[in-house]
VMD Tcl script that draws the C-alpha trace (Angstrom):
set ca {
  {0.00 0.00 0.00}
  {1.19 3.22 -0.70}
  {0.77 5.83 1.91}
  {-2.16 8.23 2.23}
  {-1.93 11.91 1.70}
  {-4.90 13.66 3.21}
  {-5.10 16.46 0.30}
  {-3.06 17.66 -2.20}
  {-3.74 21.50 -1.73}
  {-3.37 20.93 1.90}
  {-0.29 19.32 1.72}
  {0.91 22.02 -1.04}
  {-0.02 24.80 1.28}
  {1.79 22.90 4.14}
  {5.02 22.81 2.28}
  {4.86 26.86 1.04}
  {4.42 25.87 -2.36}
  {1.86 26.63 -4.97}
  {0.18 24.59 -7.92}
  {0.13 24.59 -11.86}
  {-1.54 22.46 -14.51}
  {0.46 20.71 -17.33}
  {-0.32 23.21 -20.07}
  {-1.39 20.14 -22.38}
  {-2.49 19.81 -25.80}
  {-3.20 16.53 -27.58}
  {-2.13 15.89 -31.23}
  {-3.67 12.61 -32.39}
  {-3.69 10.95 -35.97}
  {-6.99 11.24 -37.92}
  {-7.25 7.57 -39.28}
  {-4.54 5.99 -36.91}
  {-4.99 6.15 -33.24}
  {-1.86 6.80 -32.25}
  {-0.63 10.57 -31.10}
  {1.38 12.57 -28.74}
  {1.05 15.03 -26.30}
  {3.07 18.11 -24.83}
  {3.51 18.35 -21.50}
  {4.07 21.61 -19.67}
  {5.93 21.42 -16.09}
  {6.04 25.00 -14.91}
  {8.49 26.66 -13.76}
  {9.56 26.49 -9.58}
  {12.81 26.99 -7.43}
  {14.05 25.27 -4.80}
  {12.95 27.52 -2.31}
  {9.76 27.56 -3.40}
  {8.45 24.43 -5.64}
  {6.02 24.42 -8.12}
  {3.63 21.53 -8.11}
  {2.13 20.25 -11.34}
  {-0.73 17.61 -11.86}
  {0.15 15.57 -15.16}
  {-0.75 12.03 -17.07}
  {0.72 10.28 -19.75}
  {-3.43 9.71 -21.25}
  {-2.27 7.89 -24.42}
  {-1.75 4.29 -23.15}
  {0.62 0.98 -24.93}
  {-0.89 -0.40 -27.95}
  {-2.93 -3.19 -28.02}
  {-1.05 -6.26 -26.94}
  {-4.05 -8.58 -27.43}
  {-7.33 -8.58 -28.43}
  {-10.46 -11.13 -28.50}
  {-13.74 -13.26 -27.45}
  {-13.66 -14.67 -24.07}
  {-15.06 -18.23 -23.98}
  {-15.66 -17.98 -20.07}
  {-15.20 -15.97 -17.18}
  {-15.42 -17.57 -13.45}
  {-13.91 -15.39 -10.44}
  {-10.81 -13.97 -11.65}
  {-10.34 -16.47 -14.07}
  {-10.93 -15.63 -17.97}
  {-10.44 -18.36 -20.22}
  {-10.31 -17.84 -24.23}
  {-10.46 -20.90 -27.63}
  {-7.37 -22.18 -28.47}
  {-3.80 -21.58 -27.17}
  {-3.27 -17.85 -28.32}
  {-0.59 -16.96 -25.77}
  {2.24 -18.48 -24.42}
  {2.75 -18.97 -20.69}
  {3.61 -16.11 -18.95}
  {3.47 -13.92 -21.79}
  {1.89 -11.14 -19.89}
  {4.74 -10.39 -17.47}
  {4.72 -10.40 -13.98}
  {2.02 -9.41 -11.99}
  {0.38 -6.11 -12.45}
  {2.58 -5.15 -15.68}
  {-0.65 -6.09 -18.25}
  {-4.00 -5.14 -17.74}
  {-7.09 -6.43 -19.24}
  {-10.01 -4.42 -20.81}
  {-13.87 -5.40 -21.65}
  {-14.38 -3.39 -24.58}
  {-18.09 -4.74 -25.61}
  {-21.31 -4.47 -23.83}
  {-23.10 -2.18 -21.26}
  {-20.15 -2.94 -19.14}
  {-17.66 -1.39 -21.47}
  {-14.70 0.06 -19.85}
  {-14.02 -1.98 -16.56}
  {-10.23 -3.48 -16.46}
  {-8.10 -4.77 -14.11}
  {-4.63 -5.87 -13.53}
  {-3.47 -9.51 -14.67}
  {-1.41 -10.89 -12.18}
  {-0.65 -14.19 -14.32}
  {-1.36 -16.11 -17.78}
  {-1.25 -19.18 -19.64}
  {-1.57 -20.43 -22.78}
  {-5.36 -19.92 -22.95}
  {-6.04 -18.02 -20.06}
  {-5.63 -15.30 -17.53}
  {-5.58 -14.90 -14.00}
  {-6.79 -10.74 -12.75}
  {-6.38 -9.02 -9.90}
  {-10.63 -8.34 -9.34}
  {-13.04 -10.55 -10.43}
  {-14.60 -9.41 -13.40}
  {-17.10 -11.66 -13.70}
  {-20.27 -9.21 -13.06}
  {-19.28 -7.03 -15.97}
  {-17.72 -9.69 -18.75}
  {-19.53 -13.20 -19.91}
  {-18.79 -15.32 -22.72}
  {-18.56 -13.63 -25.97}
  {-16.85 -10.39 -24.19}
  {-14.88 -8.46 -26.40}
  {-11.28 -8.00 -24.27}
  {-7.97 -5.97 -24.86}
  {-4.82 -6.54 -23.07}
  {-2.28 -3.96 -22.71}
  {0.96 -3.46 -21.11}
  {0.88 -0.82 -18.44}
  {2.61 2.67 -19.07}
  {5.54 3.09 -16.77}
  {7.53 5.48 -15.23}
  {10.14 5.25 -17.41}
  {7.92 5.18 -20.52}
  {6.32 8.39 -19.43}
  {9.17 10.36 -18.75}
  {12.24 8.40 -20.45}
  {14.38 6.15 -19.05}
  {17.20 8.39 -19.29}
  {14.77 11.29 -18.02}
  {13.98 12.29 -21.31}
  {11.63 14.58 -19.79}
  {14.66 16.76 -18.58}
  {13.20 16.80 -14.85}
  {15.75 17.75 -12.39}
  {17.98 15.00 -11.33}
  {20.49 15.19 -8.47}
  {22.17 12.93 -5.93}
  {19.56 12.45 -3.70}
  {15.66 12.93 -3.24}
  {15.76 16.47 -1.52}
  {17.56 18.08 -4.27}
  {16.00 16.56 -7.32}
  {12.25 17.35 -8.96}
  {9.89 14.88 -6.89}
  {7.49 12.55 -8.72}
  {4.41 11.42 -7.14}
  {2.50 8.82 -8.63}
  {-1.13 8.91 -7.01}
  {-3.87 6.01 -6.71}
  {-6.59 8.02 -4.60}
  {-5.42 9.18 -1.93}
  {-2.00 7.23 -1.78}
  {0.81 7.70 -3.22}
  {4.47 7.04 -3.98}
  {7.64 9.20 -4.39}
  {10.44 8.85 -7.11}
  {13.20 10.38 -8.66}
  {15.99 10.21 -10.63}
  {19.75 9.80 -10.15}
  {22.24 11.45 -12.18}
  {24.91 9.71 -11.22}
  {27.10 11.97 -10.26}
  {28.34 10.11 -6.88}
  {29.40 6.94 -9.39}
  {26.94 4.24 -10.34}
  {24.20 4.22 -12.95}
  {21.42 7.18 -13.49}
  {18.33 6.30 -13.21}
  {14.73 6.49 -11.54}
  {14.95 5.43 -8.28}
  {12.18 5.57 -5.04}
  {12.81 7.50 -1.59}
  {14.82 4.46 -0.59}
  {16.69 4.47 -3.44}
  {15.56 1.43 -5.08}
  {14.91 0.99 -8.76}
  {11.63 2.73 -10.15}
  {12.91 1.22 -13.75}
  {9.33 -0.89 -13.52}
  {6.94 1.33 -11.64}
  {3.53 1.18 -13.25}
  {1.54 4.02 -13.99}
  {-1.76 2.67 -14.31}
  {-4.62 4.45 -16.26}
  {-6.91 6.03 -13.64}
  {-3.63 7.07 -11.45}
  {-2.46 11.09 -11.19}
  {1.36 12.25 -11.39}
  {2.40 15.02 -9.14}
  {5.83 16.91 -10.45}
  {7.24 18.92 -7.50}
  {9.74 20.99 -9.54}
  {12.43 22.98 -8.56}
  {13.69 24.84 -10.58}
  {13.22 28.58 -12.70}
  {12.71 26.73 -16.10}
  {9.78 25.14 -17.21}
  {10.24 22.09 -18.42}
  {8.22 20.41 -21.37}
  {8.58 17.33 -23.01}
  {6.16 14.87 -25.44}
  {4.77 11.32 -24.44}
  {3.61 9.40 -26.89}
  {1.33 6.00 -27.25}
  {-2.25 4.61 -28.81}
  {-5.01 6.75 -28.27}
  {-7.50 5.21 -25.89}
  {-11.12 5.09 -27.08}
  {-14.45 3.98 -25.53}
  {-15.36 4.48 -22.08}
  {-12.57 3.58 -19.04}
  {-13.78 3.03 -15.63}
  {-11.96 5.00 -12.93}
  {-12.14 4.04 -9.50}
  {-13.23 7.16 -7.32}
  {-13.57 6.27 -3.52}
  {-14.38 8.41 -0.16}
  {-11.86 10.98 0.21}
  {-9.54 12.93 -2.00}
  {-8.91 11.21 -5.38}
  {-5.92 12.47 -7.64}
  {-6.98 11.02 -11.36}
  {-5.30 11.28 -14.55}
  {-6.69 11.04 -17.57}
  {-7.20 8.86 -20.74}
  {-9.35 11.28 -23.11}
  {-6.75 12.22 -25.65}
  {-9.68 14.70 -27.54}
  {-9.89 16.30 -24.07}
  {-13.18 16.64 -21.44}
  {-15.59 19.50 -20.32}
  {-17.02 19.25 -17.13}
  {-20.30 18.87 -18.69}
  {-19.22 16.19 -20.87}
  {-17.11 14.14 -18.75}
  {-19.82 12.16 -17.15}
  {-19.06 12.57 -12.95}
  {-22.64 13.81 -12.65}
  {-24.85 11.00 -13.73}
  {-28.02 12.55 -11.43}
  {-27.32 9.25 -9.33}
  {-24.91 9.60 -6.02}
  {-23.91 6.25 -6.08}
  {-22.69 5.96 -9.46}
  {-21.05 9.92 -9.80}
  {-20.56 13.02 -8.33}
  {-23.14 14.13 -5.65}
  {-24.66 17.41 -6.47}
  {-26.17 20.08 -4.25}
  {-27.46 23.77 -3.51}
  {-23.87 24.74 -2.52}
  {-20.43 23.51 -2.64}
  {-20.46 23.12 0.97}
  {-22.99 20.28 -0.01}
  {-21.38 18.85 -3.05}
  {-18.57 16.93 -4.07}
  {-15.89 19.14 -5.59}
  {-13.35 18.77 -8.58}
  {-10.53 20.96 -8.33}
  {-8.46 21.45 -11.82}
  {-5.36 23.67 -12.25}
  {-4.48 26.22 -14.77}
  {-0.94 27.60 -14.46}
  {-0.31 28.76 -11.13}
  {-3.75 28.70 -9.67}
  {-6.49 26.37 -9.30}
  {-10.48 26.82 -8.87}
  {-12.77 24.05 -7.08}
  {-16.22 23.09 -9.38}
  {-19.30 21.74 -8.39}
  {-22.45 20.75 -9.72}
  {-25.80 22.57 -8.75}
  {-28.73 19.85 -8.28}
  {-31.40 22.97 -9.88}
  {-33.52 21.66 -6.75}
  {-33.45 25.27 -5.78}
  {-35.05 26.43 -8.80}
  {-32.59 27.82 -11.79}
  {-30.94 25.49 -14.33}
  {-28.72 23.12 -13.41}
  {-25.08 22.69 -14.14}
  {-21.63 22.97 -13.19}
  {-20.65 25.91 -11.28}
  {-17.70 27.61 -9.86}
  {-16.94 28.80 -6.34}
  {-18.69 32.13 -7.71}
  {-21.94 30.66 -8.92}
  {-20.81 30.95 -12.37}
  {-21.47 28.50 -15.12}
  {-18.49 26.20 -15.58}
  {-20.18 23.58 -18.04}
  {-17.09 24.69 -20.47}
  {-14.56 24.04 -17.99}
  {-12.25 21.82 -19.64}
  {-9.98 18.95 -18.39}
  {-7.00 18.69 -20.47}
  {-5.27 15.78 -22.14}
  {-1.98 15.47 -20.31}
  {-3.73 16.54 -16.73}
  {-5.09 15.58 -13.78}
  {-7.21 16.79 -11.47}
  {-8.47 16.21 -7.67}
  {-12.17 14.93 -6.74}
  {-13.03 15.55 -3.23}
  {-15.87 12.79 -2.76}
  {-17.41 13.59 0.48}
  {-19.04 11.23 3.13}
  {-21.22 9.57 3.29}
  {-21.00 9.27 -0.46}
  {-19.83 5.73 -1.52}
  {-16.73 4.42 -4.05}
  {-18.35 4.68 -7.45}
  {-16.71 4.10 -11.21}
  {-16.33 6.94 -13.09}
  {-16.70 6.07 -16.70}
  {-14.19 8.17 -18.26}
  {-15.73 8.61 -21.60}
  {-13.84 8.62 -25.20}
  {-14.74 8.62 -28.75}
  {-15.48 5.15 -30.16}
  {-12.90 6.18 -33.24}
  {-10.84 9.23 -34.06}
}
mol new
graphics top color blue
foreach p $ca { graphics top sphere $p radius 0.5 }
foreach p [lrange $ca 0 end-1] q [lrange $ca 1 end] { graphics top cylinder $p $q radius 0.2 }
display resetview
């Protein structure tokens, strides 16, 4: 388990340091969905540290795709002997997706394979049945996102406290990394707060990267993968969530689908913010907290700022992430991240 952080503006205004978005914009191929995306890290110092909420959104091509013949617990089983044994890596480096039906979008980890079948981390069963259109992909990683090498020209150093921090968020929790330059001996590389390898941290589709940089130069840099379409189903629980994104054509507010009019299966709405969850997005050095009003006090309802202002247009970047503050007693629900069927 990684471990909890209670909020990310809290903990940002804890430390003296402010936040910024990633600046994003998605170029994506009109026939072929594959594409790129720039990343903006803005500017910080070491003083003072600039935090900035980022994703890598385009995901690893399709490793695998197909009918299911059954599913039982967190067992799937296809025809024939497709695979070979172990072909999907050790556990949690593949995922699998359904991809057909009105369950469309729920995928979890694959912790082992054989030839003709595949052993997940949840049971899928409830939303997947025979016939079930799957994909399997190999998770983006650290070093995928932001180079092996560092690529990404984040600021490395000798150890944690002087190099650009990388937080990789699941919720609430999250992890630290960074990366060596080598300049004590030994070999660069991305490396965690006790300075073990991050060569194979995952960064799974649904999870939020924090960049705490620290230096006076912004820093941008492309990632690159497979455009993800169809819906993606994004855990939210109780609490403060930090999610990333996998809608390479980009999201409103109104269109991303967190209200749904139902509490348990999005966003709760409400007369005031007070009452309602909130989703807080950044935009260079500032951010702004959104809510949706329920119209139950008469008006039109919608998305609204801290102001009362409409904020159906608010958008939510390719390349970004952004913090949803679901409040109790509201239960875990899955957000289904929506995406074109084709670009």
């Amino acid at each position: 388990m990684r471990p909890p952080s209670s909020s990310l503006c809290a903990l940002a205004s804890a430390l003296g340091i402010f936040c910024a978005s990633s600046g994003a914009f998605a170029q994506t191929a009109a026939t072929d969905p594959v594409g790129f995306i720039t990343i903006n890290v803005a500017a910080g110092s070491a003083a003072s540290p600039t935090l900035s909420l980022i994703s890598p959104t385009l995901l690893q091509s399709v490793a695998w795709q197909g009918t299911i013949a059954s599913v039982s617990g967190t067992t799937m089983t296809v025809s024939g002997t497709p695979w070979t044994a172990g072909q999907f890596g050790t556990t949690g480096q593949y995922f699998v997706e359904v991809v057909s039906g009105a369950n469309a979008g729920a995928w979890t980890d694959i912790e082992s394979s054989t030839t003709s079948s595949i052993t997940t981390l949840d049971d899928l069963s409830a939303f997947a049945s025979a016939n079930s259109t799957i994909r399997i992909r190999k998770h983006n990683k650290l070093t995928d996102f932001l180079g092996v090498n560092n690529s990404a020209g984040l600021k490395g150093a000798t150890e944690l406290a002087l190099a650009d921090e990388v937080a990789i968020y699941d919720g609430s929790n999250s992890a630290t990394y960074w990366y060596y330059d080598g300049s004590d001996g030994g070999t660069p590389g991305w490396l965690d707060s006790k300075f073990n390898s991050a060569a194979n941290v995952v960064i799974a589709p649904n999870e939020g990267v924090v960049i705490r940089h620290k230096t006076t130069s912004a820093v941008n840099f492309t990632s690159m993968g497979t455009v993800k379409t169809g819906n993606t189903f994004f855990p939210i629980r109780t609490g403060v969530n930090v999610v990333g994104t996998v809608a390479a054509s980009g999201l409103t507010l109104a269109t991303s689908g967190l209200y749904t009019g139902n509490g348990t299966t999005g966003v709760k709405g409400g007369t005031e913010v007070a009452l309602a969850d909130e989703i807080t997005i950044f935009s260079g050095n500032s951010s702004a907290t959104y809510w949706y009003y329920d119209g139950s006090d008469g008006g039109t309802p919608g998305w609204l700022d801290s102001a009362f202002l409409s904020a159906n247009a608010t958008s939510i970047a390719p390349g970004s992430s952004i913090i949803i503050k679901r409040k109790a007693p509201g239960v875990a629900f899955n957000w289904a991240v929506p995406s074109p069927a084709t670009f």
